[in-house]
ZAMARTI-719706 format. One record per atom (N, C-alpha, C): residue in one letter; chain; x, y, z; atom name. Coordinates in Angstrom, 1 decimal, padded with zeros to 4 digits. Layout:
N
['A','A',[X,Y,Z],'CA']
...
end
This chain:
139
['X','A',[-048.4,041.1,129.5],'N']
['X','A',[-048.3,040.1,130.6],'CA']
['X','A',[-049.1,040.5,131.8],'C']
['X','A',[-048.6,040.2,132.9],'N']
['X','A',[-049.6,040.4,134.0],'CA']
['X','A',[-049.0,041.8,134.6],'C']
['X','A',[-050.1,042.1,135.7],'N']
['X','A',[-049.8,044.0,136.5],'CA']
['X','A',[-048.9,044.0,137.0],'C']
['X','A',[-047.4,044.2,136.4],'N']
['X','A',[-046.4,044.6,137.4],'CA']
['X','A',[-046.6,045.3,139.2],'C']
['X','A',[-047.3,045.8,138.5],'N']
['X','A',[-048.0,046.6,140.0],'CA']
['X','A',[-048.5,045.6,141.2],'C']
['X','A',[-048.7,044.5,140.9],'N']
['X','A',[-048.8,043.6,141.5],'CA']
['X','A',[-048.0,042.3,142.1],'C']
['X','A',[-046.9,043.2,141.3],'N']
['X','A',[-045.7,041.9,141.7],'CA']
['X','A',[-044.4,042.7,142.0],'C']
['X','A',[-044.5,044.1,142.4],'N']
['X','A',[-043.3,044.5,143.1],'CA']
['X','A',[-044.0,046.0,143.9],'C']
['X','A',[-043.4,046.6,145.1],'N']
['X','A',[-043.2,047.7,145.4],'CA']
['X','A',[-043.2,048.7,144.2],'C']
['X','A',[-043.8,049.6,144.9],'N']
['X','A',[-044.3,051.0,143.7],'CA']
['X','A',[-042.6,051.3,143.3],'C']
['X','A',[-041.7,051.6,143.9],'N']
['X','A',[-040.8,052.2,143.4],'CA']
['X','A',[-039.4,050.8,144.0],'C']
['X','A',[-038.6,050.3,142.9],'N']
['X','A',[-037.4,049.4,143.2],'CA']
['X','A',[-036.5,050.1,144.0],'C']
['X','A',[-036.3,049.2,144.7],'N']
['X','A',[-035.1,049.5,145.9],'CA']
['X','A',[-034.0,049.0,145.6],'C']
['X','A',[-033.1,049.4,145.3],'N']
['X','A',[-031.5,048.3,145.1],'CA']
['X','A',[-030.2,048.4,146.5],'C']
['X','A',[-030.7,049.2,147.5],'N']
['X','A',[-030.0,049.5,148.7],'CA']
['X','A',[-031.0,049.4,149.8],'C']
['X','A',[-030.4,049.1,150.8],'N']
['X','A',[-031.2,048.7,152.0],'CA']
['X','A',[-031.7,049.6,152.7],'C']
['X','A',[-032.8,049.8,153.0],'N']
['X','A',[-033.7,051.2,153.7],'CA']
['X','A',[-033.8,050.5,155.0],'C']
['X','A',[-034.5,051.3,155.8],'N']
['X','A',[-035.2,051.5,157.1],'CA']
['X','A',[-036.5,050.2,156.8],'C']
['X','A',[-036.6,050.0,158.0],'N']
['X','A',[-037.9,048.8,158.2],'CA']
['X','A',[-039.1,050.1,157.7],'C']
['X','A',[-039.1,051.4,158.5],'N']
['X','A',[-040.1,052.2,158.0],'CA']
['X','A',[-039.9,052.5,156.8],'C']
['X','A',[-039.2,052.9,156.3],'N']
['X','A',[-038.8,053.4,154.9],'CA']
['X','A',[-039.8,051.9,154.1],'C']
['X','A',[-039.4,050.7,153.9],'N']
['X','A',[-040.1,049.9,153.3],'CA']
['X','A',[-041.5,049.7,153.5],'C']
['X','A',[-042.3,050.0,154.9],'N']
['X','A',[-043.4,049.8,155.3],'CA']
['X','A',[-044.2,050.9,154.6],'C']
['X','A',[-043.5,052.2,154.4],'N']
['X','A',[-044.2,053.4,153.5],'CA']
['X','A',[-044.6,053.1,151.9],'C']
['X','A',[-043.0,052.4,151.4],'N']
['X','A',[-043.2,052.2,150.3],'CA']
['X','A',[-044.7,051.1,149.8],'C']
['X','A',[-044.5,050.2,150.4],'N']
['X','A',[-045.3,048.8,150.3],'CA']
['X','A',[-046.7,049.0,150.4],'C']
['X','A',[-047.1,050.5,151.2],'N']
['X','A',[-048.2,050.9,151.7],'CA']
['X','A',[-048.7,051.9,150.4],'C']
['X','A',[-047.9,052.1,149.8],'N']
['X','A',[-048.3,053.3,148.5],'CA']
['X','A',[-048.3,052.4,147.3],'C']
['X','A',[-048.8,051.4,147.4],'N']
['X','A',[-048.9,050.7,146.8],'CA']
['X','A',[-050.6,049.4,147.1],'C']
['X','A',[-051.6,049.9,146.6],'N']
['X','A',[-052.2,049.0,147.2],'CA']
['X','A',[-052.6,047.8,146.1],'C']
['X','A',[-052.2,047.9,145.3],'N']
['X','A',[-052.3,046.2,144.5],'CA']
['X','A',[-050.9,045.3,144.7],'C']
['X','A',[-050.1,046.1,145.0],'N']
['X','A',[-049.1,045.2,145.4],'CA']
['X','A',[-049.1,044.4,146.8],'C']
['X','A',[-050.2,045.2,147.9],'N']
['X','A',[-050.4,044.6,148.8],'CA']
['X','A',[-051.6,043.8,149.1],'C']
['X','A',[-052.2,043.9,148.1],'N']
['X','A',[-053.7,042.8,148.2],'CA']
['X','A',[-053.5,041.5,147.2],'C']
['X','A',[-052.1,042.1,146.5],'N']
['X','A',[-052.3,040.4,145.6],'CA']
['X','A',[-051.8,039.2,146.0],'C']
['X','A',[-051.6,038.2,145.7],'N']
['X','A',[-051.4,037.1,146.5],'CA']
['X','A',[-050.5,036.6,144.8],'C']
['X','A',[-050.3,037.3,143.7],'N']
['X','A',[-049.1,036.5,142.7],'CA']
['X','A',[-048.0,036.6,143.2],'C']
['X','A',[-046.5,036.0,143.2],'N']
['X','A',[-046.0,036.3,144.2],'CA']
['X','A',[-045.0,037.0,143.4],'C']
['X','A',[-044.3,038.1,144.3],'N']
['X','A',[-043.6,039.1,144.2],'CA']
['X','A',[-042.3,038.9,143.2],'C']
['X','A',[-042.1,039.6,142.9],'N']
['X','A',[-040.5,039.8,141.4],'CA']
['X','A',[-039.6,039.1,142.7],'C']
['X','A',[-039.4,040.1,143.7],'N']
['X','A',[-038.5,040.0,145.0],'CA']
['X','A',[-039.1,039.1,145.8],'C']
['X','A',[-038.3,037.8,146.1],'N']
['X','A',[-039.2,036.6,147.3],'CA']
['X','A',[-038.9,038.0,148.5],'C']
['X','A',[-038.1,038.1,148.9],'N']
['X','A',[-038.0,038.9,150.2],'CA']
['X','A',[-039.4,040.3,150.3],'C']
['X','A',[-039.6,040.0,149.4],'N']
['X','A',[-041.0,041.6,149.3],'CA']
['X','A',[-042.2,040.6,149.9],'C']
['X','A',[-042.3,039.4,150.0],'N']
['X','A',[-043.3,038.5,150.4],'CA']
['X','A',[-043.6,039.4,152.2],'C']
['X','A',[-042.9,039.6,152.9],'N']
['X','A',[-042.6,040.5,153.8],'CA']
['X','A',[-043.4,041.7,154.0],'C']
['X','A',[-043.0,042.0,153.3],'N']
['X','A',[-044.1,043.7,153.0],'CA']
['X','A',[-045.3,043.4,152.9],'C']
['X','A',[-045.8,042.5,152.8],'N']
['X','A',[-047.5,042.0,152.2],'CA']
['X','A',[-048.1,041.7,153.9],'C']
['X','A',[-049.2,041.8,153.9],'N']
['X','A',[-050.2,041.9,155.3],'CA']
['X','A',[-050.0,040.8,155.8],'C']
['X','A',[-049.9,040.5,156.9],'N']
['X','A',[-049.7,039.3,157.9],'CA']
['X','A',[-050.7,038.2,157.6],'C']
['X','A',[-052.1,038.5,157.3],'N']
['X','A',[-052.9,038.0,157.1],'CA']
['X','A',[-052.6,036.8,156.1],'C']
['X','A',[-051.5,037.2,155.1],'N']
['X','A',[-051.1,036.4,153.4],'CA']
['X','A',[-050.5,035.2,154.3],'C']
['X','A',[-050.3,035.1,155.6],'N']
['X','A',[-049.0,034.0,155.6],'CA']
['X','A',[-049.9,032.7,156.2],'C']
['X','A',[-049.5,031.8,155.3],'N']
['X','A',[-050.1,030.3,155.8],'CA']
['X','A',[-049.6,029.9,156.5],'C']
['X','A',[-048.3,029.9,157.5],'N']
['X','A',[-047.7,029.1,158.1],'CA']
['X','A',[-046.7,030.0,158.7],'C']
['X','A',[-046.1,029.6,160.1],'N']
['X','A',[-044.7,030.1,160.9],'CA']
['X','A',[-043.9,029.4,161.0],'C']
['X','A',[-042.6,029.2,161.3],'N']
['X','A',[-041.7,027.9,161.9],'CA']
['X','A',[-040.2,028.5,162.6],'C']
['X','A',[-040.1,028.5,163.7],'N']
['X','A',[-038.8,028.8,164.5],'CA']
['X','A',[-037.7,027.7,163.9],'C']
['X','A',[-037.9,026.6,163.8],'N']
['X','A',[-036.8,025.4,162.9],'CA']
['X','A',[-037.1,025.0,161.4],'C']
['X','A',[-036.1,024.9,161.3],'N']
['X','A',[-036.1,024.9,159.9],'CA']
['X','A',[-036.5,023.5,159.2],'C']
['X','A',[-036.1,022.7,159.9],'N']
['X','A',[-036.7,021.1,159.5],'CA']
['X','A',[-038.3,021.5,159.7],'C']
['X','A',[-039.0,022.2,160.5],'N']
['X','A',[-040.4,022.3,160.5],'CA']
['X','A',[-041.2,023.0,159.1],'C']
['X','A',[-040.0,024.1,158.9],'N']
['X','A',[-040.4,024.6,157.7],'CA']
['X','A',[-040.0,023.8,156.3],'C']
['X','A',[-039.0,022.7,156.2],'N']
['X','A',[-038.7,022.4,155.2],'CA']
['X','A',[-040.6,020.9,155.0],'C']
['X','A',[-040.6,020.4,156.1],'N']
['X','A',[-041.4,019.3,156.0],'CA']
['X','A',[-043.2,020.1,155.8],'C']
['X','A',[-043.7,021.3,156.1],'N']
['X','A',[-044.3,022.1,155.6],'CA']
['X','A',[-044.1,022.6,153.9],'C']
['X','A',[-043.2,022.6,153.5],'N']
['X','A',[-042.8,022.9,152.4],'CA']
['X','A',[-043.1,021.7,151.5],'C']
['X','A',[-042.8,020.3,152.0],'N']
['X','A',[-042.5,019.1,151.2],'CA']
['X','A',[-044.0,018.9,150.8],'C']
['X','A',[-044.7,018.7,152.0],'N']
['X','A',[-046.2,018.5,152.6],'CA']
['X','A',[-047.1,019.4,150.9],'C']
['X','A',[-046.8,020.6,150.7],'N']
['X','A',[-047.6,021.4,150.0],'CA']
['X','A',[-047.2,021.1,148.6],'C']
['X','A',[-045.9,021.0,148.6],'N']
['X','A',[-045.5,020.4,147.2],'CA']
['X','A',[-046.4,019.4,146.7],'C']
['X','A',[-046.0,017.9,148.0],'N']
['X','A',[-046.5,016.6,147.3],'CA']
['X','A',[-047.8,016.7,147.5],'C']
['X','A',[-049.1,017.5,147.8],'N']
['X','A',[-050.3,017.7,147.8],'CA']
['X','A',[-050.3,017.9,146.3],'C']
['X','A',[-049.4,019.1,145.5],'N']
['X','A',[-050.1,019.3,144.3],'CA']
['X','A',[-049.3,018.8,143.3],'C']
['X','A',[-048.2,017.8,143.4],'N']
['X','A',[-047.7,017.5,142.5],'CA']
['X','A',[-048.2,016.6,141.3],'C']
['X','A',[-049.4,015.9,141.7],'N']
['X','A',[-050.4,014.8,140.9],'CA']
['X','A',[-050.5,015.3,139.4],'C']
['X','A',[-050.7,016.8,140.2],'N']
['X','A',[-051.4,018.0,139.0],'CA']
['X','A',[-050.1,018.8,138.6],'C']
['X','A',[-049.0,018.4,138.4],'N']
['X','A',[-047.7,019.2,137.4],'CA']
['X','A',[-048.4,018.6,135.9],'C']
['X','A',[-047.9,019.8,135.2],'N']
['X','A',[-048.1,019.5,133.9],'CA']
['X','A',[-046.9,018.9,133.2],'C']
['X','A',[-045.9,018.8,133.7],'N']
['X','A',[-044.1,018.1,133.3],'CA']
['X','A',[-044.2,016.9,133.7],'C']
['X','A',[-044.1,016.0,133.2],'N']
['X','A',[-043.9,015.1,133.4],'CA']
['X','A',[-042.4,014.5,134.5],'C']
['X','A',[-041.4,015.1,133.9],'N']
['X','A',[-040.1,015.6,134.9],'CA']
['X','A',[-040.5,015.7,136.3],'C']
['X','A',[-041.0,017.0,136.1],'N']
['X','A',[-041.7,017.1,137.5],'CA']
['X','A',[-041.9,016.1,138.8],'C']
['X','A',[-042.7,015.3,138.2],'N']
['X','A',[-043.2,014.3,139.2],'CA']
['X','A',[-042.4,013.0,139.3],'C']
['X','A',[-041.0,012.9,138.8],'N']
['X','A',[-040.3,011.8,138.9],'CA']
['X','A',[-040.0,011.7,140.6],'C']
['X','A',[-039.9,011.0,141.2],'N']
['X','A',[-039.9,010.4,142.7],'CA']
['X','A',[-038.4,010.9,142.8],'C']
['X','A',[-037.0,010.7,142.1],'N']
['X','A',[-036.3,011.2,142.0],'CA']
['X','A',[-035.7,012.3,142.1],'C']
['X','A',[-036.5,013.2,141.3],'N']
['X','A',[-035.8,014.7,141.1],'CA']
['X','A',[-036.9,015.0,142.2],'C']
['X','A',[-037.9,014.8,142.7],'N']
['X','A',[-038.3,015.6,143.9],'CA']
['X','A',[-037.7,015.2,144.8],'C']
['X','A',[-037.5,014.2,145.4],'N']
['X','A',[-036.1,013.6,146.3],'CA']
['X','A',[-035.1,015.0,146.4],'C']
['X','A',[-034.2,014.7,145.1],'N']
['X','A',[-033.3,016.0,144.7],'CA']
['X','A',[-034.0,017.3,145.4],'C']
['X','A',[-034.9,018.2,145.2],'N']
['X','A',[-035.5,019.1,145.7],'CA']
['X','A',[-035.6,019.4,146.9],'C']
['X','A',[-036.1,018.0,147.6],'N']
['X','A',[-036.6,018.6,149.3],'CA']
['X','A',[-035.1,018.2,149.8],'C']
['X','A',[-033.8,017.5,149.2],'N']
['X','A',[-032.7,017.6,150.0],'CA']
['X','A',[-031.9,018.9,149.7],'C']
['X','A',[-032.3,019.9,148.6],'N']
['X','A',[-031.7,021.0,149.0],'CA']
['X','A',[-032.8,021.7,149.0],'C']
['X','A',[-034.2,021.7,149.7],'N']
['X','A',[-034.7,022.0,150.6],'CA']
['X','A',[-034.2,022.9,152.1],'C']
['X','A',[-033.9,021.0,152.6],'N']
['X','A',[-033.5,021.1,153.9],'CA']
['X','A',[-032.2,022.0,153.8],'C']
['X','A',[-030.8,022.0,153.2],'N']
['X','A',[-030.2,022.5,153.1],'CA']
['X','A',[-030.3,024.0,153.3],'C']
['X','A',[-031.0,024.7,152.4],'N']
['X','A',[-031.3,026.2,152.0],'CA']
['X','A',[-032.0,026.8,153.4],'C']
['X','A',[-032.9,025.8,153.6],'N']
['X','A',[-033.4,026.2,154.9],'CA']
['X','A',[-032.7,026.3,156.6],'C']
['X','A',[-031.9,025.4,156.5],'N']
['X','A',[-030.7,025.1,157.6],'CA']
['X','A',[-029.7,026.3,157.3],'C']
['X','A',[-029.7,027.0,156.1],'N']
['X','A',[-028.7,027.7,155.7],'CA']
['X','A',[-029.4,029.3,156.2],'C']
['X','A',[-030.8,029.4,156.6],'N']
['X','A',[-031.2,030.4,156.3],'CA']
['X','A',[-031.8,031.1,155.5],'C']
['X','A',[-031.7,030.4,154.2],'N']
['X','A',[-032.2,030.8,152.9],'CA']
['X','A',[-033.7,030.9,152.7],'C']
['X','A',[-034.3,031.3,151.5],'N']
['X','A',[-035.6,031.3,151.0],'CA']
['X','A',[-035.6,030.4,150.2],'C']
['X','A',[-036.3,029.5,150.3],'N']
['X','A',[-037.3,028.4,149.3],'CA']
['X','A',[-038.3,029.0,148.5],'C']
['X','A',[-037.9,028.5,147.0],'N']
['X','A',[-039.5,029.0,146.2],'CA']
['X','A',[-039.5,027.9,145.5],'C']
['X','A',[-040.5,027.7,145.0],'N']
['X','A',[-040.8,026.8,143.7],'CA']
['X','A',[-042.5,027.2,142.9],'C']
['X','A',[-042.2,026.8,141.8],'N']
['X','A',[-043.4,027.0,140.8],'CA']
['X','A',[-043.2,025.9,139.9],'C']
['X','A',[-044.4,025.8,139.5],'N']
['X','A',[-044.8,024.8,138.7],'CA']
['X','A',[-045.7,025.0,138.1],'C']
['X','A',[-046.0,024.8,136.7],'N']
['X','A',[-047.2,024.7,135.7],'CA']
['X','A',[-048.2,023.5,135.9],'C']
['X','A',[-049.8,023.6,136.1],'N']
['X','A',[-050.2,022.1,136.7],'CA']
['X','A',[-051.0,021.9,135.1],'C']
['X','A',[-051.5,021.0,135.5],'N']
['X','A',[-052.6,020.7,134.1],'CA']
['X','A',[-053.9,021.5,134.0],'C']
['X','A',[-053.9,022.1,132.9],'N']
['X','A',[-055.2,022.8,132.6],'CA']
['X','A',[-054.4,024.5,132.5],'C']
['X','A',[-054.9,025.1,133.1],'N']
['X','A',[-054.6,026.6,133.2],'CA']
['X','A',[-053.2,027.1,134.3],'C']
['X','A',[-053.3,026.3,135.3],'N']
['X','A',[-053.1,026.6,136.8],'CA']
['X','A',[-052.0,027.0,136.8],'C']
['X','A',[-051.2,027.5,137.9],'N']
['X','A',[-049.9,027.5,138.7],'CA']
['X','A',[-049.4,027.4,140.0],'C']
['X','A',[-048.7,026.6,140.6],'N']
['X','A',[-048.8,026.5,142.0],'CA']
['X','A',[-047.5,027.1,142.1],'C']
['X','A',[-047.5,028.2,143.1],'N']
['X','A',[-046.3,028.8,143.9],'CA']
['X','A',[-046.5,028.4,145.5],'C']
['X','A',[-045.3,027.6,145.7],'N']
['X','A',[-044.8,027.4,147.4],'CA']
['X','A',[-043.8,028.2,147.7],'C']
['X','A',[-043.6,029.0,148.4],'N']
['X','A',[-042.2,029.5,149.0],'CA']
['X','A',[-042.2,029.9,150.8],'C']
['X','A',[-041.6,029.6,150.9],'N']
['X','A',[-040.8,029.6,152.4],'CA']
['X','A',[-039.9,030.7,152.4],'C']
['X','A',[-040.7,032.1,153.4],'N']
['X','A',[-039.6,033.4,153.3],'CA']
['X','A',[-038.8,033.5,154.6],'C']
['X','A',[-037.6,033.3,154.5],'N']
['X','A',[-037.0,033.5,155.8],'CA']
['X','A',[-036.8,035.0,156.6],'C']
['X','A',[-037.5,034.6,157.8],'N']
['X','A',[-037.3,036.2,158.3],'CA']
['X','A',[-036.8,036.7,159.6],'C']
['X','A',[-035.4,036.2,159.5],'N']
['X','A',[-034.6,036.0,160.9],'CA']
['X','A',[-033.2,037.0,161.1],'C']
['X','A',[-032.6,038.4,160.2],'N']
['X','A',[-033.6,038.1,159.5],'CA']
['X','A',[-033.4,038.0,158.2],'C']
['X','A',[-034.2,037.9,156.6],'N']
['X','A',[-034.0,038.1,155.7],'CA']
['X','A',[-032.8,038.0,155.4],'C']
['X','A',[-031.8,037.5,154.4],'N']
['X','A',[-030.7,037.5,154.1],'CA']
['X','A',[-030.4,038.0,152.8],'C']
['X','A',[-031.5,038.6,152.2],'N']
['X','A',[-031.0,039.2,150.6],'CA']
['X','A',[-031.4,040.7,151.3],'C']
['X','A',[-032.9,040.9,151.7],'N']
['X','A',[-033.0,042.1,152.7],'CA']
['X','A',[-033.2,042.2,154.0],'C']
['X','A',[-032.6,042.4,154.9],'N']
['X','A',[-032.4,042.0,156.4],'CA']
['X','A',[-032.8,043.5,156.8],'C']
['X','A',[-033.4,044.7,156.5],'N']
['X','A',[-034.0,045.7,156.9],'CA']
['X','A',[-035.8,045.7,157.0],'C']
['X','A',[-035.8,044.3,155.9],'N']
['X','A',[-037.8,044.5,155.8],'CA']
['X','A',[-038.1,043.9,156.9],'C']
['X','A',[-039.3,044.3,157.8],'N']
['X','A',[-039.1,043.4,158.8],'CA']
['X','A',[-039.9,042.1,158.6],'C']
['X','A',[-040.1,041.8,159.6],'N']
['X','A',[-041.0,040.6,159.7],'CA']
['X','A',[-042.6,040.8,160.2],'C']
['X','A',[-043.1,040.2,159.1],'N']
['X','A',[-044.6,040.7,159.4],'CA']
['X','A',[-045.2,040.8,160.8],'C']
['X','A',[-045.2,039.1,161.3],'N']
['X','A',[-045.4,038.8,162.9],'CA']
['X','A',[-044.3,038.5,163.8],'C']
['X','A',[-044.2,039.8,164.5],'N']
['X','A',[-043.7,039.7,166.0],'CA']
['X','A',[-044.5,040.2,166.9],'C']
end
């Protein structure tokens, strides 16, 4: 399969460390910090260089309609047919809004046609609610 090394911190964490404690780990690791596949852990999205982040949002409706926005850009190109029913994405961006109003992390993936893969995800960092010790890239 693909470089593990590239989709998680050098060493798993199952308890909550120090903001520095994570900043060391993430740092001894440099394929995990230059890759852009996205992490085993959504909350490790965090650890990766400020530089990775497409977007900010203080409200959460801001970040859910950023989210919808990137979806329905590449949905043309889902290889599921499911996928693109008007319906079930309906379904999606309303527990979107939800997840996000809640705090939560938004991910999604999808297989497109041909080779590809589109990963959107929205990391919450107010902070974090699975890990609330990593900090936030930009303050």
């Amino acid at each position: 399969m693909d470089d593990e090394s590239a989709r998680r911190p050098p060493h798993m964490v199952v308890r909550d460390i120090s903001a520095q404690e994570w900043k060391q780990i993430a740092a001894a690791s440099p394929a995990f910090m230059a890759s852009e596949v996205p992490p085993l852990e959504v909350p490790h999205w965090l650890l990766r260089p400020a530089k990775m982040i497409k977007a900010t949002f203080e409200a959460p409706d801001r970040a859910s309609a950023w989210y919808k926005r990137q979806v329905s850009e590449v949905s043309p190109s889902f290889a599921a047919h499911h996928d693109k029913v008007s319906s079930r994405q309906a379904e999606w961006f309303a527990n979107v809004d939800g997840r996000l109003r809640w705090g939560g992390d938004v991910v999604g993936g999808w297989y497109l046609r041909g080779t590809g893969f589109a990963s959107v995800q929205v990391v919450a960092c107010s902070p974090n609610r699975i890990r609330p010790t990593i900090p936030c890239p930009v303050h």
